[in-house]
C-alpha positions as CSV (number, residue, x, y, z in Angstrom):
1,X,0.0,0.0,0.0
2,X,1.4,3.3,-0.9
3,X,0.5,6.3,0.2
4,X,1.1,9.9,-1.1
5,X,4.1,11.8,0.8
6,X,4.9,15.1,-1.3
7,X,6.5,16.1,-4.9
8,X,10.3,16.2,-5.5
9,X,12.3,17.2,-8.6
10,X,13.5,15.1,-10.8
11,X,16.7,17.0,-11.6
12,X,18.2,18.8,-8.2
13,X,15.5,16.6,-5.9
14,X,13.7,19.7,-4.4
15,X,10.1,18.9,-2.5
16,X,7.2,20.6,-2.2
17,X,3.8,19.5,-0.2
18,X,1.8,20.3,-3.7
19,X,2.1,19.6,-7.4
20,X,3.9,23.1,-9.4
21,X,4.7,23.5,-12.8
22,X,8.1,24.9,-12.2
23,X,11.0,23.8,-9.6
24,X,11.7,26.3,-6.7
25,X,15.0,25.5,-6.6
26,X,16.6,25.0,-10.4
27,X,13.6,26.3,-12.3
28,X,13.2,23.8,-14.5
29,X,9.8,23.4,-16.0
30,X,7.9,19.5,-15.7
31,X,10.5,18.2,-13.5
32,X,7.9,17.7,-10.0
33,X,6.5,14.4,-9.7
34,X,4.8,12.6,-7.4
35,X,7.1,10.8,-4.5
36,X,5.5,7.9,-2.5
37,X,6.3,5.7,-0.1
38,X,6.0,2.3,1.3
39,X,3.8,2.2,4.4
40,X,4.1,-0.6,7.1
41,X,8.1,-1.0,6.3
42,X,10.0,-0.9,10.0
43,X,14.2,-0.9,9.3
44,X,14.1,-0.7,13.6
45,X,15.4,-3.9,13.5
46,X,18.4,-3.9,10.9
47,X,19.5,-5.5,7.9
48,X,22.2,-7.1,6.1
49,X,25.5,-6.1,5.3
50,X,27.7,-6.2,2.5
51,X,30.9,-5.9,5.0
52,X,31.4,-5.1,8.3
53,X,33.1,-1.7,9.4
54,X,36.3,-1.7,10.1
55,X,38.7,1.3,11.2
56,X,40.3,3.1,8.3
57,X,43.7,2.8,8.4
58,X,42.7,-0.9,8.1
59,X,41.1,-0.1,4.6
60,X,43.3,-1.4,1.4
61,X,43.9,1.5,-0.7
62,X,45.8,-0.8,-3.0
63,X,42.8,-1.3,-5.3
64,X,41.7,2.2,-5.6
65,X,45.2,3.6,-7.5
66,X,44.4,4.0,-11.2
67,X,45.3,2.1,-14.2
68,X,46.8,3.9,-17.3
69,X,44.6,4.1,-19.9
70,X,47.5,3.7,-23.3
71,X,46.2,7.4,-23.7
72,X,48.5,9.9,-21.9
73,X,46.0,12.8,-22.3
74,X,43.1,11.1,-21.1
75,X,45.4,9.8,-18.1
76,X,46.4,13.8,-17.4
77,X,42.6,14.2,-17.4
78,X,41.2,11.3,-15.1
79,X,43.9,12.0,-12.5
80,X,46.2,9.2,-13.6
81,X,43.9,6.8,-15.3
82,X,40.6,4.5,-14.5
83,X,40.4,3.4,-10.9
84,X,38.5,0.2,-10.6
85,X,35.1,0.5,-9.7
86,X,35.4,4.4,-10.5
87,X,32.2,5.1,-12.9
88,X,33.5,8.3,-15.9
89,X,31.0,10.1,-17.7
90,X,31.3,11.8,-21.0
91,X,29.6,14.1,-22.4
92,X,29.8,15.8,-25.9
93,X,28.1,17.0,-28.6
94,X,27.3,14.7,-31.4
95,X,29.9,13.8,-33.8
96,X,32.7,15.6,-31.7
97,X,34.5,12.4,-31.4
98,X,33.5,10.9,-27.9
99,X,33.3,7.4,-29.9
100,X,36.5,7.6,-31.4
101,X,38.0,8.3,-28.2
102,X,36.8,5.7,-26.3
103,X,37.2,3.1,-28.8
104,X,41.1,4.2,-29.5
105,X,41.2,3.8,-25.3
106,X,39.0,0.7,-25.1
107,X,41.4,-1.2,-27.5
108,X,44.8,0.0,-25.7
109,X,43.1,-1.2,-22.5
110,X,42.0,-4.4,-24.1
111,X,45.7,-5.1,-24.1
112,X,46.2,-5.7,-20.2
113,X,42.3,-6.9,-19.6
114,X,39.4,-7.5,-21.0
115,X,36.9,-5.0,-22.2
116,X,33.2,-4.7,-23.5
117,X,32.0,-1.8,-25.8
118,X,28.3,-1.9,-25.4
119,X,26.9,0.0,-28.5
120,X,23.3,1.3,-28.6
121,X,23.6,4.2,-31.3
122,X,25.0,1.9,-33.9
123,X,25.6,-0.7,-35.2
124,X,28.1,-3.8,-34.6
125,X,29.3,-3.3,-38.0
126,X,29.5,0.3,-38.1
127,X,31.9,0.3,-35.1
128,X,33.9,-2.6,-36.5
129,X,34.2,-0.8,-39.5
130,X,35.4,2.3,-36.8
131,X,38.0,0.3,-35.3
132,X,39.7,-1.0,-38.6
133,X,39.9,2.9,-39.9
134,X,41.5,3.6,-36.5
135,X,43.6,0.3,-35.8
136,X,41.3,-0.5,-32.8
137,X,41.1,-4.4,-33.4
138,X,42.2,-6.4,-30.6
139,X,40.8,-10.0,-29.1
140,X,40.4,-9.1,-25.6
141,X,38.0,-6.3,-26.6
142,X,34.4,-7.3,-27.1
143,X,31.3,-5.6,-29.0
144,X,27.6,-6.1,-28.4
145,X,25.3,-4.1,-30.2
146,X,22.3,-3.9,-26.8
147,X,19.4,-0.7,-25.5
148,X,18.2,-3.0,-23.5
149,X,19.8,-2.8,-19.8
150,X,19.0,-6.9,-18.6
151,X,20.4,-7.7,-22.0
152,X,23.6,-5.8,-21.3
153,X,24.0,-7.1,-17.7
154,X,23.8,-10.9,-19.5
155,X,27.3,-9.9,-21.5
156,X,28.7,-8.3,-18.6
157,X,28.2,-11.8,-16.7
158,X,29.6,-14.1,-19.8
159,X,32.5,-12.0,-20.6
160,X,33.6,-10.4,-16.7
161,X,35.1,-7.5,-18.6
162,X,37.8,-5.0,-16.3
163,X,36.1,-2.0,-17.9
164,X,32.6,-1.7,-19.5
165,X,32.3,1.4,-22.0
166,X,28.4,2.1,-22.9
167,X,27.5,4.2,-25.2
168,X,25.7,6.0,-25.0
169,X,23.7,5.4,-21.5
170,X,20.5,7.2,-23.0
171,X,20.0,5.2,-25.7
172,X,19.8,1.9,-22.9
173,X,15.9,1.0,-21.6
174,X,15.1,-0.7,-18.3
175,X,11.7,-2.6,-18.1
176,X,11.7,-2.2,-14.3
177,X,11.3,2.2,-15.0
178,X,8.6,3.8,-17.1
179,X,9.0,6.2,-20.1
180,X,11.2,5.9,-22.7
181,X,14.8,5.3,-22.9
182,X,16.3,8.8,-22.4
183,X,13.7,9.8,-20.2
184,X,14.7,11.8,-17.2
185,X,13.3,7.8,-15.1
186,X,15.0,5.8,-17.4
187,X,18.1,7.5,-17.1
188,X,18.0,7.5,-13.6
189,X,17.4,3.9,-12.8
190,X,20.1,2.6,-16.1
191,X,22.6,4.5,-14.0
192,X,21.9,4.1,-10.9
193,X,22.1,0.1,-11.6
194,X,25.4,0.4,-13.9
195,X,26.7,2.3,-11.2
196,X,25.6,-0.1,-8.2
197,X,27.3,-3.5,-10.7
198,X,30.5,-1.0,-11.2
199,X,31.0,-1.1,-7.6
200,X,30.0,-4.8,-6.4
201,X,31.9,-5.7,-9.7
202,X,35.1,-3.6,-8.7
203,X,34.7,-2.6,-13.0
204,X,35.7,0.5,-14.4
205,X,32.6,1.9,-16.2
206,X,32.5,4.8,-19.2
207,X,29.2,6.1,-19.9
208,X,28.9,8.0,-23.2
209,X,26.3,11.1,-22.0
210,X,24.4,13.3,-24.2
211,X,24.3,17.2,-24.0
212,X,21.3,19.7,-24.3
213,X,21.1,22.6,-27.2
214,X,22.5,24.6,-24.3
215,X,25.7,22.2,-23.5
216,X,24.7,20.8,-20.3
217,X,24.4,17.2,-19.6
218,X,21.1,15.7,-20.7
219,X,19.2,13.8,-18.3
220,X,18.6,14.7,-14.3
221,X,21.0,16.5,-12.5
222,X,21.6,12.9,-10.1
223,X,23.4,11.1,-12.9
224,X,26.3,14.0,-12.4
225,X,26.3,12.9,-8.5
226,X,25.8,9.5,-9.0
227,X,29.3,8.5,-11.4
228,X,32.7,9.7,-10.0
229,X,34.0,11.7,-12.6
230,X,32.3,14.2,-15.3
231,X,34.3,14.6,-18.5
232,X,33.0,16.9,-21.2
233,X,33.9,17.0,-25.0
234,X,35.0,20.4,-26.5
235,X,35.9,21.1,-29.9
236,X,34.8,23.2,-33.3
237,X,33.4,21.3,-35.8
238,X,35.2,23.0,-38.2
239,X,38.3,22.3,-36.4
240,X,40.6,18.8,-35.5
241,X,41.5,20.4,-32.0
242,X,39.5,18.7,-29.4
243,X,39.9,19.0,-25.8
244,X,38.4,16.9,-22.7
245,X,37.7,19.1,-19.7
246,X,37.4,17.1,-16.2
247,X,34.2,18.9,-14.7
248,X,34.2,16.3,-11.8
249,X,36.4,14.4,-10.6
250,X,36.7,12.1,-7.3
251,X,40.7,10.7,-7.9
252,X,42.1,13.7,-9.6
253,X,42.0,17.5,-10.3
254,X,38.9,19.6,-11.5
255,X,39.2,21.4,-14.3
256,X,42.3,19.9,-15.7
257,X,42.1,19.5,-19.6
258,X,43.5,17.3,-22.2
259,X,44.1,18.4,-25.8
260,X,43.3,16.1,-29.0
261,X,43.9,16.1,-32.2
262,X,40.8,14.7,-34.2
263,X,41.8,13.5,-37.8
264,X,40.6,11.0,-40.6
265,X,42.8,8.0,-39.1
266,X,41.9,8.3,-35.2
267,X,42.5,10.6,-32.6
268,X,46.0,11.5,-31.2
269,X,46.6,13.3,-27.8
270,X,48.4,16.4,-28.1
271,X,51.1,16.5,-25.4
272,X,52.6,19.9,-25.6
273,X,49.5,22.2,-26.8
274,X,51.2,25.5,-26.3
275,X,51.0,27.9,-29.4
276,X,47.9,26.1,-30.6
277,X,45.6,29.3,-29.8
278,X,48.7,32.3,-30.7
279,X,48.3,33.3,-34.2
280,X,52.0,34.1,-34.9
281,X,52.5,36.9,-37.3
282,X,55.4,39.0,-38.5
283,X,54.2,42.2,-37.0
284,X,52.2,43.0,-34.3
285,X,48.5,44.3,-35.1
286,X,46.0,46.4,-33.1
287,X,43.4,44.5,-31.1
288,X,45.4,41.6,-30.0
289,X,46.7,40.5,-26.6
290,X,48.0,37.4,-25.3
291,X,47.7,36.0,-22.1
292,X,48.0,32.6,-20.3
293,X,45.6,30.9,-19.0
294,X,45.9,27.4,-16.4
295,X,43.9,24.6,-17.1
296,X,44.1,22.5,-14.1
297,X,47.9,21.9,-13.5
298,X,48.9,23.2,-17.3
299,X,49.2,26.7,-18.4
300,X,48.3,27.7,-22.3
301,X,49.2,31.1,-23.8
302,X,46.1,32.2,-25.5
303,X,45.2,35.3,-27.5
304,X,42.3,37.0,-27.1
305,X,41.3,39.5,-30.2
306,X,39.3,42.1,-30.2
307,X,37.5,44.9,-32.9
308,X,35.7,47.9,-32.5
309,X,33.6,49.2,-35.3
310,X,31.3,52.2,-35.6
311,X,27.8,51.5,-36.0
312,X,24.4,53.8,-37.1
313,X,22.5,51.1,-34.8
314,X,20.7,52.5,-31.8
315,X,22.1,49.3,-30.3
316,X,25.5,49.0,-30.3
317,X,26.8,45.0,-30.7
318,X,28.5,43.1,-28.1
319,X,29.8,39.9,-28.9
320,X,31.8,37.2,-27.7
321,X,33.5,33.9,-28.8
322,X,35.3,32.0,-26.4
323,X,35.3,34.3,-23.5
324,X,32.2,35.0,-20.6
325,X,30.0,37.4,-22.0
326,X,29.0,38.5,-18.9
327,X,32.7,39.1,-17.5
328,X,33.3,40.6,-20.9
329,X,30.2,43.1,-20.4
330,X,31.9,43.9,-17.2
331,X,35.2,44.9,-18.4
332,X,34.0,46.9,-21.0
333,X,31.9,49.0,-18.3
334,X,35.4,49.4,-16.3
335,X,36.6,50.1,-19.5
336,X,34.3,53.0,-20.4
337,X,33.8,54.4,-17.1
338,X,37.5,54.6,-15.4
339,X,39.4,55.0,-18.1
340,X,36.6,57.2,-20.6
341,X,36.6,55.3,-23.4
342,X,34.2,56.4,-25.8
343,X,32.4,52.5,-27.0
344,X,28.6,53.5,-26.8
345,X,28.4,54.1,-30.2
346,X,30.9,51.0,-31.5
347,X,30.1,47.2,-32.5
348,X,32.7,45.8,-29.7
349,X,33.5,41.7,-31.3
350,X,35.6,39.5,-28.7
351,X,37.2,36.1,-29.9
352,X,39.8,33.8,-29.1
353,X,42.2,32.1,-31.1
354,X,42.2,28.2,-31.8
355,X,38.7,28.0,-30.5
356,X,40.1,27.5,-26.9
357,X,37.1,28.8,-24.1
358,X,38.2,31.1,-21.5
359,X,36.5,31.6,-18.1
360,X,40.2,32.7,-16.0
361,X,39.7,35.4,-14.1
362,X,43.0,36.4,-15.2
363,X,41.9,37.1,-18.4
364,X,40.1,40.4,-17.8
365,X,43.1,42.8,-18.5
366,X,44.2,41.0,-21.7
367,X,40.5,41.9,-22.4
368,X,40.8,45.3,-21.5
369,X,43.5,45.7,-23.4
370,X,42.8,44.3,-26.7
371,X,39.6,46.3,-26.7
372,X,41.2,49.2,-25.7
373,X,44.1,48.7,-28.4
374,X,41.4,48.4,-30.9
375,X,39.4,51.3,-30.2
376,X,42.6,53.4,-30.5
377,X,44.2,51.5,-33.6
378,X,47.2,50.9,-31.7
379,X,49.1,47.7,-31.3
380,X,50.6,46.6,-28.2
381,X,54.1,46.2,-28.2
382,X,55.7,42.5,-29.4
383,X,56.8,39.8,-27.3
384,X,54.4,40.7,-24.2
385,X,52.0,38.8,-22.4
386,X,49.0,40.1,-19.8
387,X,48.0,38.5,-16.6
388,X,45.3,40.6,-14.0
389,X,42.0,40.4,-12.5
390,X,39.9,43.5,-13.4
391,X,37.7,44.6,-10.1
392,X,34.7,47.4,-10.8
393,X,37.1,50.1,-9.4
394,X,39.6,49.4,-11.5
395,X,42.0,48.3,-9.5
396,X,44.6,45.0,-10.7
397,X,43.9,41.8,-8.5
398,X,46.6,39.4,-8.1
399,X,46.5,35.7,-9.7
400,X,47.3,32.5,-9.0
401,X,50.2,30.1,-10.4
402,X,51.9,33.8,-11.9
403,X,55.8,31.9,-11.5
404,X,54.3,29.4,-14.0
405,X,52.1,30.9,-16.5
406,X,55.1,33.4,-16.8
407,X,57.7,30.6,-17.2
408,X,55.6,29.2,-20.0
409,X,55.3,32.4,-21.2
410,X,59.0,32.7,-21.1
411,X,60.1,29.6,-22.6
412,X,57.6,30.4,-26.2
413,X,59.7,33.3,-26.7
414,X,58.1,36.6,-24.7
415,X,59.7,38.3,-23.3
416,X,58.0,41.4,-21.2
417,X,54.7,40.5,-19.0
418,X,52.4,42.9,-17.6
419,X,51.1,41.6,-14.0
420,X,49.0,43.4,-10.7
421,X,51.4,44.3,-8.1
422,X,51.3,42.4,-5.6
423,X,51.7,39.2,-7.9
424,X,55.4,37.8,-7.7
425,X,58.3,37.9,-4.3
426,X,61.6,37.9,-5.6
427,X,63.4,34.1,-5.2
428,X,63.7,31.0,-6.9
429,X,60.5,29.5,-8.2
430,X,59.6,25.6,-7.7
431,X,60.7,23.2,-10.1
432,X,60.2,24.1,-14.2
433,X,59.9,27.8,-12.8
434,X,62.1,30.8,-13.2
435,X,63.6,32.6,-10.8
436,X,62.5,36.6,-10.3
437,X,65.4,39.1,-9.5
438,X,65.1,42.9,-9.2
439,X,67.6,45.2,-10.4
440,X,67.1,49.1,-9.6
441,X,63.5,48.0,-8.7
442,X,62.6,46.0,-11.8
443,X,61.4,42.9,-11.8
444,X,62.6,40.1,-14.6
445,X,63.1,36.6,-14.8
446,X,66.2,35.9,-16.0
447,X,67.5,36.0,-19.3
448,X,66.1,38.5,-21.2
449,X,62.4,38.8,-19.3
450,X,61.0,41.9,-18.0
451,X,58.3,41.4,-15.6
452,X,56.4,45.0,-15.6
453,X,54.0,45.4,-12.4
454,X,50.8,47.8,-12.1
455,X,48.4,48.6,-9.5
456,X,45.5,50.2,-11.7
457,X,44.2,49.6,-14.7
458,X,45.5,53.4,-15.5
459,X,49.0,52.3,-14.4
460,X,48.3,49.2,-16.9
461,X,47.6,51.4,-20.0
462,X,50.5,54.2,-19.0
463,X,53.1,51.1,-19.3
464,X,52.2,50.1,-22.6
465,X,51.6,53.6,-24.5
C-alpha cells in the first residue's frame, strides 16, 4: 500500500507538499512528480550487510590507484587513469568524437584486460568498420550491439570485462522504469544500476552522455552525483582540436584539460599544446593580446582578439567567442567608465584564437587591453603577455600560479609580462619555474624577461603607451 508523501524534482531533488509546474529550486519546468512511499516498512530492526566496518587505516587502498589508460591525455585528465570501480562520464556534442576516443582507449586497454563496448547508437558493423579505420582491433576487446539494460547485464556476466564502456547510457531502456529510454526515469534507474554492478563488480565503467542545445548534460542532474567523474567533449566542428575538460572528478584535479587532435585515421593526444591558440604573425596588429591561461595543472598562452567598429545602430553590438560574456560586459563598463573610453556608439566583437574557451579570471586585462588597443588602432608592443583580474574600481587583482604561467610564457619566446602588483616575491621558483630578480627596482626573470608590475588599470595602460 502506498501512500502519497509530497513532490520532489527530478533534476536537483527539491520537494514541495503540492504539485507546481516549475522547480523552486533549479527552475526547471515538468521536472515535480509525485514521490510515494512504502507504508508498514520498520528498518528498527536492521538488515544485512555487505561488510562489516572496520577502522580506516585498516582499509586497502591498493585497489583504488588508477590504471593507465595507453592514452596519456586522457590519463592527465582522469587524474592518472581509470580506478577500478570508478564510474567516468562523457559528455559531448554529437559527432565531436567521444566514440572515437573511447574506442582508441577501449582497445589500448584491451591489451592488459578484458573490455566490452556496449553500443546502442550503432551498429556492430558500423563500429567494427570504426575500429579497422582507427587500428582499434584487438581480441580481448568485445562488441555487443544492446538498448536494452537486462540484455547488457547478460554480456557483462559471460565476458567479466575490467572495464565496461556504454554508449551511450540514454540510448539503454530498463523494463523495471517507465518512459522511454532517455527519459529523465530511465536515465536515472540505467545509471543508478550500472553504477551499483561497477562497484560490487570492482569494473571500471564509461558512460557516453548526451548534452542539451544549451551544452549541459542531458538527463537529471543525479546522474552528475551519481558517477565519479564528469568529463565533457570540446571542440569546433570545423576544427581537429578537441579537448576533454574534467568537470568532476573524485581521484584527480577539477578542471584539468586534455588536448586532441581529431583526424581522418583516429585521434591523437596532443602532449605539448602550447602555441595552438597564438596566431604568430610577423608584426604585431592592433586588437590583440595574449595571455596565459591554467587549465588544471597546465598553463596555455592564448590570445584574445578584439575589434571595434562604428555603427548607425541605436544598439550598439556586443559579442563574444570563447570568453564569458558577462565578465566581458563587465570589463567593458570598467573600460568606459574609469578609463573614458568612448564605446557606446561602437560594435565591440571579442574572440579567441584556436577556438580554446576562457573563463580565467585572469583574463580580464588581456580583455581590457585588446579592446582598448582596438578602439585606439594601436598595437601593443611584441613579445608581451598580460596577466590581471579587473575589479569594478579598477584596481589589478593578483593571480594565481603567476611563477608558472610566466615561465611558459617565457620559454615560447616573450619576453615582457604585464602583472597586478602584488603578484610575484623575488626568489627561486619551484621546479620548471624561473627565478624573479630585481635590479634598480625592476622585476625580470632571468634571461632576457622583464616582468612589468601595475596597480590600476591606469598604471596598466601608461606602461604600454
Amino acid at each position: 500500500m502506498a501512500k502519497k508523501v509530497g513532490y520532489r524534482c527530478s533534476e536537483c531533488g527539491w520537494q514541495t507538499a503540492k504539485w507546481v509546474g516549475r522547480c523552486g529550486e533549479c527552475q526547471s519546468w515538468g521536472t515535480v512528480d509525485e514521490e510515494t512511499a512504502r507504508s508498514g516498512v520498520s528498518v528498527a530492526t536492521g538488515g544485512a550487510v555487505t561488510a562489516p566496518a572496520v577502522p580506516i587505516g585498516q582499509v586497502k587502498a591498493e585497489v583504488a590507484h588508477a590504471r593507465t589508460t595507453g592514452v596519456p591525455e586522457l590519463d592527465r585528465v582522469l587524474g592518472g587513469g581509470l580506478v577500478p570501480g570508478a564510474v567516468v562520464l562523457l559528455a559531448g556534442e554529437p559527432g565531436i568524437g567521444k566514440s572515437t576516443l573511447l574506442l582508441e582507449a577501449a582497445s589500448k586497454i584491451a591489451r592488459q584486460q578484458t573490455v566490452l563496448y556496449v553500443t546502442g547508437e550503432e551498429s556492430a558493423a558500423q563500429v567494427r568498420l570504426r575500429a579497422d579505420r582507427i587500428g582499434a582491433i584487438h581480441d580481448s576487446l568485445y562488441l555487443a550491439a544492446e538498448t536494452d539494460l537486462s540484455a547488457l547485464v547478460t554480456h557483462v556476466e559471460k565476458v567479466q570485462p575490467g572495464l565496461l564502456v556504454v554508449d551511450s547510457v540514454q540510448t539503454i531502456g530498463s523494463t523495471q522504469a517507465t518512459g522511454v529510454p532517455g527519459g529523465v526515469t530511465q536515465v536515472r534507474e540505467v545509471a543508478g544500476n550500472l553504477v551499483r554492478m561497477a562497484k560490487e563488480r570492482g569494473m571500471s565503467t564509461v558512460l557516453v552522455g548526451h548534452v542539451t542545445k544549451e551544452g549541459s548534460i542531458a538527463g537529471p542532474r543525479t546522474l552528475e552525483h551519481l558517477v565519479d567523474v564528469v568529463l565533457h567533449f570540446e571542440g569546433d566542428r570545423h576544427s581537429r582540436l578537441r579537448m576533454v575538460r574534467a568537470i568532476k572528478n573524485r581521484y584527480g584535479p577539477v578542471d584539468e584539460v586534455g588536448c586532441f587532435d581529431l583526424h581522418e585515421n583516429g585521434i591523437e593526444g596532443i602532449a605539448d599544446a602550447s602555441g595552438l591558440f597564438v596566431s604568430h604573425r610577423a608584426e604585431p596588429v592592433p586588437g590583440t593580446c595574449v595571455t596565459v591561461t591554467m587549465e588544471g595543472t597546465r598553463p596555455l598562452p592564448a590570445e584574445v582578439q578584439a575589434l571595434v567598429a562604428r555603427t548607425e545602430a541605436q544598439q550598439p553590438r556586443r559579442s563574444s567567442s570563447g570568453l564569458d560574456p558577462y565578465r566581458v560586459t563587465m570589463v567593458l563598463a570598467v573600460l568606459e567608465r574609469r578609463l573614458n573610453a568612448r564605446l557606446g556608439g561602437c560594435d565591440v566583437f571579442t574572440a579567441t584564437v584556436g577556438g580554446i574557451k576562457l573563463s580565467d579570471p585572469a583574463i580580464d586585462l588581456s580583455v581590457m587591453l585588446a579592446v582598448a588597443s582596438a578602439a585606439g588602432d594601436k598595437a601593443l608592443p611584441p613579445g608581451l603577455v598580460v596577466l590581471g583580474e579587473v575589479g569594478l574600481a579598477g584596481e589589478l587583482r593578483p593571480v594565481r600560479d603567476v611563477r608558472r604561467r610566466l615561465s611558459e610564457a617565457a620559454r615560447l619566446g616573450f619576453t615582457r609580462a604585464l602583472v597586478p602588483t602584488g603578484s610575484l616575491e623575488t626568489g627561486k621558483g619551484k621546479r620548471g619555474e624561473a627565478s624573479l630578480v630585481r635590479v634598480n627596482g625592476r622585476a625580470s626573470f632571468a634571461p632576457g624577461f622583464d616582468v612589468i608590475e601595475a596597480e590600476n588599470v591606469w598604471d596598466a595602460l601608461s606602461h604600454i603607451t
